[in-house]
N, CA, C and O of each residue as an XYZ file, in Angstrom:
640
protein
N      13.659     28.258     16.478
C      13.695     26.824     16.716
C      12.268     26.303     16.824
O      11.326     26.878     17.369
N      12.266     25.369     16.344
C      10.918     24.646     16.174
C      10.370     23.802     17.242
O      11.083     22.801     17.303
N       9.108     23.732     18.407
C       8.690     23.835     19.242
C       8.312     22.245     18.923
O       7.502     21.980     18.035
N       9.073     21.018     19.853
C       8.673     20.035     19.517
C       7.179     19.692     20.021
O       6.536     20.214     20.931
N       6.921     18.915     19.367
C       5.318     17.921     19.661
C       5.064     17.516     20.824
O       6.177     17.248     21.277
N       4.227     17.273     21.687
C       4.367     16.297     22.706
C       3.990     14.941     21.941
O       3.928     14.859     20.714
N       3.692     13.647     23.034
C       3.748     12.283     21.785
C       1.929     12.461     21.346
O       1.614     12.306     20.167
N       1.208     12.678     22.048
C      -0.025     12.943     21.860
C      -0.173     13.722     21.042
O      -0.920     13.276     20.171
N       0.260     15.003     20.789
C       0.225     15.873     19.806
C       0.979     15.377     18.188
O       0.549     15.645     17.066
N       2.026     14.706     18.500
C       2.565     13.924     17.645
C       1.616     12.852     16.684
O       1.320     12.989     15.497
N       1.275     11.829     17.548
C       0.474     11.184     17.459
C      -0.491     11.753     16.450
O      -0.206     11.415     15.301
N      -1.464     12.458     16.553
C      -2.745     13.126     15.979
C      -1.923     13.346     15.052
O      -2.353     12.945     13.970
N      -0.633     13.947     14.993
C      -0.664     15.019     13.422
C      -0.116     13.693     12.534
O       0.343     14.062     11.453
N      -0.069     12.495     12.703
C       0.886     11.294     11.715
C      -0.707     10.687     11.480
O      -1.303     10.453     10.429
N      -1.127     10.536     12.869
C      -2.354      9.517     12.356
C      -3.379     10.916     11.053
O      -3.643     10.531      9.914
N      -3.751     12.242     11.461
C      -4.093     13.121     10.269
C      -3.656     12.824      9.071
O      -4.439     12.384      8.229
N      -2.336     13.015      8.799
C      -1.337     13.140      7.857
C      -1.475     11.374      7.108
O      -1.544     11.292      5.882
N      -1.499     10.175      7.906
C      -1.921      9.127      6.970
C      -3.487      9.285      6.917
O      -3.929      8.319      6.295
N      -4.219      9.891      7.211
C      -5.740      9.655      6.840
C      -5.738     10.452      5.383
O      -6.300      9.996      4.387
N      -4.916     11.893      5.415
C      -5.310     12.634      4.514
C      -4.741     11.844      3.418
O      -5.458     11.735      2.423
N      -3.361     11.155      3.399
C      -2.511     10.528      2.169
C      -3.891      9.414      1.672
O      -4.314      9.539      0.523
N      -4.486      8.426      2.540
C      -4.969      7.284      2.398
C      -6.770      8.300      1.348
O      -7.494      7.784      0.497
N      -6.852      9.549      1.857
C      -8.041     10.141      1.488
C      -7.555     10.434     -0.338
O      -8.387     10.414     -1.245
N      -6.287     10.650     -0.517
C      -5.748     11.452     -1.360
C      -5.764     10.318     -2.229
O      -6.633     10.578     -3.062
N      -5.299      9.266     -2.467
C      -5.549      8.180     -2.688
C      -6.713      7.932     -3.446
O      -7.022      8.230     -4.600
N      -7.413      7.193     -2.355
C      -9.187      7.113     -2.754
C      -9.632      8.434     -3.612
O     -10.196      8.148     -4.669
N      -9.463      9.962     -3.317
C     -10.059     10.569     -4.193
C      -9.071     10.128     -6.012
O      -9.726      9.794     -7.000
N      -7.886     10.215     -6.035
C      -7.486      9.782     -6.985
C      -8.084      8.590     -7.844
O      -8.215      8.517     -9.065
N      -8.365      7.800     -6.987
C      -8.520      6.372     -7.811
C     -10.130      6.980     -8.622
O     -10.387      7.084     -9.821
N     -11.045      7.316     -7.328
C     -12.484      7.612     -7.898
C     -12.131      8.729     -9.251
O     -12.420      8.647    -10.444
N     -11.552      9.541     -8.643
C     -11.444     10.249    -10.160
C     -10.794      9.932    -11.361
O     -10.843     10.823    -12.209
N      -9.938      8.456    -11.797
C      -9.790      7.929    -12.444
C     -11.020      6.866    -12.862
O     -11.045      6.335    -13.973
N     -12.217      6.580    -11.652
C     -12.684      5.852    -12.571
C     -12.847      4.446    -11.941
O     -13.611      3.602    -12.411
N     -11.927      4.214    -10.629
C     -11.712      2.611    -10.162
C     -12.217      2.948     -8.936
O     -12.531      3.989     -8.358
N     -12.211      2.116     -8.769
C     -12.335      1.763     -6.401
C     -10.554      2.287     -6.341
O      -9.787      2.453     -7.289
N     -10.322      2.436     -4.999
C      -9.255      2.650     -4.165
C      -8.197      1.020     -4.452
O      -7.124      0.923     -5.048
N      -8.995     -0.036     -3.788
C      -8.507     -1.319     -4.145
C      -8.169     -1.871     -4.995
O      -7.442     -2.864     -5.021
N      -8.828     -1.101     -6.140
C      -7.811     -1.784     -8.129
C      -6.573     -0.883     -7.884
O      -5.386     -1.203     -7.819
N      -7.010      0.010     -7.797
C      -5.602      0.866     -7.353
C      -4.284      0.349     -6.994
O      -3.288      0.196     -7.701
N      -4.492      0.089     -5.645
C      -3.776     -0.659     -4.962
C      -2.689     -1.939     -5.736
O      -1.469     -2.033     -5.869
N      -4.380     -3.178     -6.304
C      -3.502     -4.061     -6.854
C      -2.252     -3.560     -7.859
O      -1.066     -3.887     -7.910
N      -3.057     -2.626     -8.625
C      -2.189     -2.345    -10.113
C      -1.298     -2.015     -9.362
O      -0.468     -2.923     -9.337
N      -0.962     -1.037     -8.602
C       0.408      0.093     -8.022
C       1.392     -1.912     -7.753
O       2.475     -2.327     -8.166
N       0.665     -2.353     -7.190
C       1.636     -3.675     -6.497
C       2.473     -4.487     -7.434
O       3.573     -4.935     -7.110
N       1.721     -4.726     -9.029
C       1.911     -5.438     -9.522
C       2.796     -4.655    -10.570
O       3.022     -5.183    -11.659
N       3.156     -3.766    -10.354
C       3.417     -2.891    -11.637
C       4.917     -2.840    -11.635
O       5.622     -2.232    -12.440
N       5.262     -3.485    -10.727
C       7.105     -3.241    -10.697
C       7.421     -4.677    -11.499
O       8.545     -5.089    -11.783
N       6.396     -5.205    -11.734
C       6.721     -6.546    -12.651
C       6.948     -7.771    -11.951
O       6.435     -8.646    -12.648
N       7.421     -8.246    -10.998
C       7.338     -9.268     -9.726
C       5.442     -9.669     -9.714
O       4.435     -8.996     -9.496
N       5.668    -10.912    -10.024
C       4.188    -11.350    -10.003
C       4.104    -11.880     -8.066
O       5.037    -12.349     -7.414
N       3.075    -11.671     -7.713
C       2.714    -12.074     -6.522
C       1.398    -12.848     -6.354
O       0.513    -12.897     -7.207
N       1.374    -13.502     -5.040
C       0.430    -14.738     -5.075
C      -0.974    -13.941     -4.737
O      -0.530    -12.812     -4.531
N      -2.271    -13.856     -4.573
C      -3.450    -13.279     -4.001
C      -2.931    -12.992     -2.626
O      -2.624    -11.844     -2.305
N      -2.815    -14.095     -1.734
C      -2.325    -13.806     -0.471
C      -1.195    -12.908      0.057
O      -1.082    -12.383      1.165
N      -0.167    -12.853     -1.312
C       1.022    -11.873     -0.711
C       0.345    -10.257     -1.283
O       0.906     -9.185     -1.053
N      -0.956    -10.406     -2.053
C      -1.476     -8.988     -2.126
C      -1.929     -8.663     -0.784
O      -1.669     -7.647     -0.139
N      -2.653     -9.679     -0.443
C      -3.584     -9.605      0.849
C      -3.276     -9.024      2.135
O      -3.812     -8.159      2.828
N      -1.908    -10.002      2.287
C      -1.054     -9.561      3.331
C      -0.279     -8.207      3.472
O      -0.282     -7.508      4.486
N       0.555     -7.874      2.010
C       0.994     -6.452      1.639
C       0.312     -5.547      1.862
O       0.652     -4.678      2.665
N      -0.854     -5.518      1.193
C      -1.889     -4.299      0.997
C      -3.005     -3.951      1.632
O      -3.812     -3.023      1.571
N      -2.848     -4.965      2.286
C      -4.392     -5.371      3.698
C      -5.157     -4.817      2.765
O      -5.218     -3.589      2.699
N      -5.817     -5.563      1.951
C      -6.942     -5.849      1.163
C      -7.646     -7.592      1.086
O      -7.305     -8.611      0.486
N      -8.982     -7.180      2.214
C      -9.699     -8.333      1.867
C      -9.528     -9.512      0.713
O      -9.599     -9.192     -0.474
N      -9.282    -10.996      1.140
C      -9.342    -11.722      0.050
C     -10.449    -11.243     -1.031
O     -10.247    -10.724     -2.128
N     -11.567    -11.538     -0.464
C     -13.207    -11.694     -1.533
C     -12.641    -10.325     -2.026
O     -12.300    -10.726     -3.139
N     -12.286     -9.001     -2.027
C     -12.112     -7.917     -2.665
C     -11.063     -8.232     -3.850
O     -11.288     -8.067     -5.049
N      -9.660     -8.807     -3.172
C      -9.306     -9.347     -4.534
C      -9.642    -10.237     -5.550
O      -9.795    -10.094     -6.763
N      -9.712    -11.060     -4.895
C     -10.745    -11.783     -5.984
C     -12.120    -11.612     -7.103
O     -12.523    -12.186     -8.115
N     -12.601    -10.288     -6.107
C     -13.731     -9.660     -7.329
C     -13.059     -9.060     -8.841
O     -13.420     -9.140    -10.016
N     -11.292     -8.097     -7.763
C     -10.549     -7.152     -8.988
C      -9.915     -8.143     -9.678
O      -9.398     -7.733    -10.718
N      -9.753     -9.523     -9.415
C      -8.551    -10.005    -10.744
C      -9.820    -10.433    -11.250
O      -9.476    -10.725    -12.395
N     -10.749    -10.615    -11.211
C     -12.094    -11.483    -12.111
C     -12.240     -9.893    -13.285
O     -12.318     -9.776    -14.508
N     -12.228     -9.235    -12.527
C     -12.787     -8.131    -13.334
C     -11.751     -7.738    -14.531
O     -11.843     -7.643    -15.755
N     -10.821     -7.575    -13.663
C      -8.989     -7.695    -14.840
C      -8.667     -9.061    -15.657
O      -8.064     -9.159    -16.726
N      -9.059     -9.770    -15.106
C      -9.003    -11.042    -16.315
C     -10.299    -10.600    -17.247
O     -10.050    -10.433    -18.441
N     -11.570    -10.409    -16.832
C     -12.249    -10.281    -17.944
C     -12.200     -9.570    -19.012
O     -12.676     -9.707    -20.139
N     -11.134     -8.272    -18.177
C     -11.279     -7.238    -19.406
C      -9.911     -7.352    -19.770
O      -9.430     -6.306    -20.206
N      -8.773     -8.818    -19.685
C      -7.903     -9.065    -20.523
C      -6.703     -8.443    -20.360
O      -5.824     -8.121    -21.159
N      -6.881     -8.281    -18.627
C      -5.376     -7.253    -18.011
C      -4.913     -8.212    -16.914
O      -4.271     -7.708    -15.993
N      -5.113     -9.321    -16.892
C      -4.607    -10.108    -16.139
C      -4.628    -11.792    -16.433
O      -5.552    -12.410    -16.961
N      -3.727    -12.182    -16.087
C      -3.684    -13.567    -16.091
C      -3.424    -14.522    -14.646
O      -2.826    -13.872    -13.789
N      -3.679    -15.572    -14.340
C      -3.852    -16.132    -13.218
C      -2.371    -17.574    -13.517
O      -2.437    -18.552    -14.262
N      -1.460    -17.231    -12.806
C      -0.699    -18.816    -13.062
C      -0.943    -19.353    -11.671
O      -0.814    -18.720    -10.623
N      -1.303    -20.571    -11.808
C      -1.196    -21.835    -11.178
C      -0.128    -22.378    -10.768
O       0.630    -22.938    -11.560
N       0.164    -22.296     -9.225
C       1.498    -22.872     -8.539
C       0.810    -23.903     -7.243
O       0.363    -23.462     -6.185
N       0.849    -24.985     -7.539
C       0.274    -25.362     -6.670
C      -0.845    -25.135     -5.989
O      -1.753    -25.122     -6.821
N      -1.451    -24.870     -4.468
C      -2.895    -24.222     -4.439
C      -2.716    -23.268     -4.252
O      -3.377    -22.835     -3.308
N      -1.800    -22.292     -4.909
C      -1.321    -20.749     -5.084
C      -1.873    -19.871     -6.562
O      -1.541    -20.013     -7.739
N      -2.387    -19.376     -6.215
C      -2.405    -18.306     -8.041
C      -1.790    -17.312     -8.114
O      -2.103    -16.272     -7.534
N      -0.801    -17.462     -8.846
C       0.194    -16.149     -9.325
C      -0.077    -14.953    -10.086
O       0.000    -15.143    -11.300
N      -0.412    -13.620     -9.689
C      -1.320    -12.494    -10.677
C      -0.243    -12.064    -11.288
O       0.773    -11.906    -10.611
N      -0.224    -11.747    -12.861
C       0.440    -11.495    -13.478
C      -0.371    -10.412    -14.803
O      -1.287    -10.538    -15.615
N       0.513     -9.460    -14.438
C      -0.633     -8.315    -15.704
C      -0.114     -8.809    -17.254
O       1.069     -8.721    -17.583
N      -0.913     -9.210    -17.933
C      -0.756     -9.254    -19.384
C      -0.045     -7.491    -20.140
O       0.148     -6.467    -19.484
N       0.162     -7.659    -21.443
C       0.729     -6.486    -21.735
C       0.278     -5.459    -21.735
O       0.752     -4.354    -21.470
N      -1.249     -5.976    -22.219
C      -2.901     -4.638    -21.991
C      -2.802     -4.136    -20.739
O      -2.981     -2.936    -20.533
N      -2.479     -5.075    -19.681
C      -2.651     -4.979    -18.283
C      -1.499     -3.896    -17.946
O      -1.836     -2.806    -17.483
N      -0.336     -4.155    -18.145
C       1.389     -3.317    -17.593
C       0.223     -2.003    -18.521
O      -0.188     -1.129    -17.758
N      -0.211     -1.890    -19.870
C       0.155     -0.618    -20.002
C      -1.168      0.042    -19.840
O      -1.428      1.126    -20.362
N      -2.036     -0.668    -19.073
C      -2.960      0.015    -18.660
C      -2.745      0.580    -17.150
O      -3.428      1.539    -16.791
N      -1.749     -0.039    -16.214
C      -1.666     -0.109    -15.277
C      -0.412      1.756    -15.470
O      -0.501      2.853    -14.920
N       0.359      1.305    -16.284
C       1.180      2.419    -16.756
C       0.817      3.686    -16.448
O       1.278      4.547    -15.698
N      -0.688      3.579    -17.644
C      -1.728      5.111    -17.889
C      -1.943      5.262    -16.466
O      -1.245      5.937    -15.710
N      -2.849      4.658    -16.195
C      -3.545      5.040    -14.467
C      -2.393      5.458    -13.352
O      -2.618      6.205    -12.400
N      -1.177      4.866    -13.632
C      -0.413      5.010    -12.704
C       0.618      6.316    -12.902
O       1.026      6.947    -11.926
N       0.961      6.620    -14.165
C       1.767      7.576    -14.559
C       1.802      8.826    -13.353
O       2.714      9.114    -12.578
N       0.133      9.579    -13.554
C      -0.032     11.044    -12.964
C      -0.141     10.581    -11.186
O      -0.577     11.474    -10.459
N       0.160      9.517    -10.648
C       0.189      8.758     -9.259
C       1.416      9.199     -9.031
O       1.652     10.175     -8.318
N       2.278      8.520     -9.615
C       3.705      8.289     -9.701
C       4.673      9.491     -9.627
O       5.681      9.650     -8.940
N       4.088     10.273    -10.513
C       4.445     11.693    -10.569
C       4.348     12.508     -9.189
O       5.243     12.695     -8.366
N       3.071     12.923     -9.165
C       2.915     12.811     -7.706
C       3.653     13.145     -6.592
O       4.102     14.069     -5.913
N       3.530     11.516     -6.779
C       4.754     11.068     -5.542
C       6.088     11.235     -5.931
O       6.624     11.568     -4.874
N       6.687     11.218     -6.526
C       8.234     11.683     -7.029
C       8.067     13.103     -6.547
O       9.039     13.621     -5.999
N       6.826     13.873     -6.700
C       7.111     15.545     -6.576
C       7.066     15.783     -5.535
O       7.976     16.425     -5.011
N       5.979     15.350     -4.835
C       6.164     15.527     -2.738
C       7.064     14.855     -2.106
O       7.223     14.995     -0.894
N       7.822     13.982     -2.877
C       8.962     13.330     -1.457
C      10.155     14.241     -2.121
O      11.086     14.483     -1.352
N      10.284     14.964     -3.905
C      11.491     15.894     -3.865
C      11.485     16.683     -3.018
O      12.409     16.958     -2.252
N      10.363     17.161     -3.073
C      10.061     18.420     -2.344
C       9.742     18.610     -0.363
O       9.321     19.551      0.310
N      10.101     17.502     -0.085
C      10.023     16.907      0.792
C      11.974     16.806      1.492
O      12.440     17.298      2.520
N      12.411     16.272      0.795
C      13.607     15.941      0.594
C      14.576     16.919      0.978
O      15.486     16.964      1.806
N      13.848     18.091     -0.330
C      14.398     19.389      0.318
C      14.278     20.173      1.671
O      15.190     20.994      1.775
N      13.632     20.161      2.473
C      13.342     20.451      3.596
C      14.204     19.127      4.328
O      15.339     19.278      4.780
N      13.543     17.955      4.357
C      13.830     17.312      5.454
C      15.092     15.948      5.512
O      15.428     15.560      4.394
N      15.336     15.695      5.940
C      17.022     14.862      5.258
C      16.164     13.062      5.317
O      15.424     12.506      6.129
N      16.741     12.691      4.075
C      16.429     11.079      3.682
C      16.213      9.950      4.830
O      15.481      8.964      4.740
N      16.921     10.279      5.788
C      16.357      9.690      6.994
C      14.894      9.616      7.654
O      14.449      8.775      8.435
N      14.222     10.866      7.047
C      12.832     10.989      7.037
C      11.723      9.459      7.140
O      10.813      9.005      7.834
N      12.900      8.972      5.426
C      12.184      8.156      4.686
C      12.160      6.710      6.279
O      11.271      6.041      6.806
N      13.397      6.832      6.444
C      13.546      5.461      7.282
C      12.752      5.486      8.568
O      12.413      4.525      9.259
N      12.553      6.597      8.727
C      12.148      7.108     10.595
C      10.937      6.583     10.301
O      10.727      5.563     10.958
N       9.722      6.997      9.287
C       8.059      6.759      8.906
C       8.327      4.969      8.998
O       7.898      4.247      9.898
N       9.007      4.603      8.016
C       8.899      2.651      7.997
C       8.945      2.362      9.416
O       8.039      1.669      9.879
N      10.147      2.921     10.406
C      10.458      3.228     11.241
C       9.233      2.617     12.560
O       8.878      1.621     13.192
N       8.992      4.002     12.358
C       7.347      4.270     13.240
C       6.357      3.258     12.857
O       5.620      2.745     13.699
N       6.320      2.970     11.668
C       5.009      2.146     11.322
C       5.398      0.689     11.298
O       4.693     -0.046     10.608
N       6.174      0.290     11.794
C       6.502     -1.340     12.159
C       6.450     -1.423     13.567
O       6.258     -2.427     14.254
N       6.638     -0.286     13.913
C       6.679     -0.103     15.731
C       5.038     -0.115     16.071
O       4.433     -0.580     17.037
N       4.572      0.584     14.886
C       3.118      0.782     15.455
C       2.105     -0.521     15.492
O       1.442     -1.009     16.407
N       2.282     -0.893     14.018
C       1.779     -2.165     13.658
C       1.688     -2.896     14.685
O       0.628     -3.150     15.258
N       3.371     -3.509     15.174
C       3.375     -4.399     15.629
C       2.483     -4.147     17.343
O       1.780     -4.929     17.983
N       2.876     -2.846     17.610
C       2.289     -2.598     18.951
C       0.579     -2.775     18.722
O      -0.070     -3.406     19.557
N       0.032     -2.269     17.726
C      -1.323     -2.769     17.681
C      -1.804     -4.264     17.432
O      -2.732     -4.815     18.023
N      -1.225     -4.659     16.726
C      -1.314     -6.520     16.497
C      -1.121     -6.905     18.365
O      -1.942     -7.692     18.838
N      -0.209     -6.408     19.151
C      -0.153     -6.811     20.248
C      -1.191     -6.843     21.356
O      -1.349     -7.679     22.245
N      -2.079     -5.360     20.996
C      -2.898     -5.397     21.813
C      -4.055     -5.316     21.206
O      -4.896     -4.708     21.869
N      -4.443     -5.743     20.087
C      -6.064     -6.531     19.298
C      -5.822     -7.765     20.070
O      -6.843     -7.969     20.726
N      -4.966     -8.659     20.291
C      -5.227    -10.002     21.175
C      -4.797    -10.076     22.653
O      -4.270    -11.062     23.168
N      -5.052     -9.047     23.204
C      -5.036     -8.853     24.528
C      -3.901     -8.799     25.078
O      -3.597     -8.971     26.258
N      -3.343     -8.580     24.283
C      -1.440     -7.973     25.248
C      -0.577     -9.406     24.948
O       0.616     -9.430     25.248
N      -1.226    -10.600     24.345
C      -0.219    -11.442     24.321
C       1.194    -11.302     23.829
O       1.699    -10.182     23.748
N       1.710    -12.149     23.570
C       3.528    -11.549     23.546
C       3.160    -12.900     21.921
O       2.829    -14.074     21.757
N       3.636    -11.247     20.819
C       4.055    -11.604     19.633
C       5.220    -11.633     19.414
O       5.575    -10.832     18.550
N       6.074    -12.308     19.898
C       7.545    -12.281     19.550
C       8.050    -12.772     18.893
O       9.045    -12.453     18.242
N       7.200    -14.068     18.938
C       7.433    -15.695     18.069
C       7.155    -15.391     16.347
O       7.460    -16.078     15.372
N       6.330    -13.847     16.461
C       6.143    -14.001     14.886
C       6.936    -13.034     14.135
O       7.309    -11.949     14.582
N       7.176    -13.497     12.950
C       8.793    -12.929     11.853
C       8.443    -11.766     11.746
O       7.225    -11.748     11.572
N       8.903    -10.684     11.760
C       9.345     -9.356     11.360
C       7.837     -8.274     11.760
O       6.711     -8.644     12.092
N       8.319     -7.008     11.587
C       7.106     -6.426     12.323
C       6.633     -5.449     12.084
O       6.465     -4.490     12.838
N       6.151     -5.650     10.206
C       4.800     -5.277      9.417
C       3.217     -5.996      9.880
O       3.021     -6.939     10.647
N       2.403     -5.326      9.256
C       1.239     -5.739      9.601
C       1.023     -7.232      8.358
O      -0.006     -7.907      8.377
């Protein structure tokens, strides 16, 4: 039988375990060639649902001025387009864009399909829900106490 964690011990091995994923990441992107943050956008935009700058911002906790450098850079090189909704801009990958986003993303994707099978096998799908789980609990408990313990209750749902 397997010798549970205490929460401290717990603790360390999730906060490890997202440093190493978030490391795994970044080394990926550099060894493709991008920052961590093009990364990011493409992975977001790639299910085809265009989103506004701000719903990247908010999703992906990526600095505005950072996005704004990557769609300048993706519009220039003709992988992105900008629609206009009011004082909203809608990012939308052109076709260069989906199948560039495709290439870069393919051996990502893979990846990840192979560690959560393999994952799967060991540990039961509930896994998946317990992590969202934990990390809305956490979020929100840290948003609570960056402003001094005030009571966030008033605000909708409890992602970062």
């Amino acid at each position: 039988m397997q010798k549970r964690a205490s929460n401290g011990e717990g603790i360390a091995r999730l906060t490890a375990a997202n440093n190493r994923i978030d490391g795994a990441y970044y080394l990926c992107a550099r060894a493709m060639g991008i920052n961590e943050n093009k990364l990011a956008l493409l992975y977001a935009l790639d299910d085809g649902r265009p989103r506004t700058q701000t719903q990247i911002c908010e999703e992906w906790l990526i600095p505005k001025t950072t996005v704004n450098t990557i769609v300048r850079d993706l519009e220039r090189a003709g992988y992105m387009t900008l629609a206009v909704h009011g004082r909203e801009k809608t990012l939308v990958l052109t076709e260069a864009g989906r199948a560039y986003a495709r290439r870069l993303l393919a051996p990502v994707k893979a990846a990840e399909e192979q560690a959560l099978a393999e994952t799967l096998e060991t540990f039961s799908p509930a896994f998946i829900d317990a992590y969202d789980h934990f990390a809305a609990r956490l979020c929100r408990a840290l948003r609570e106490r960056s402003r001094g313990g005030r009571d966030a209750s008033t605000e909708k749902g409890d992602d970062v």
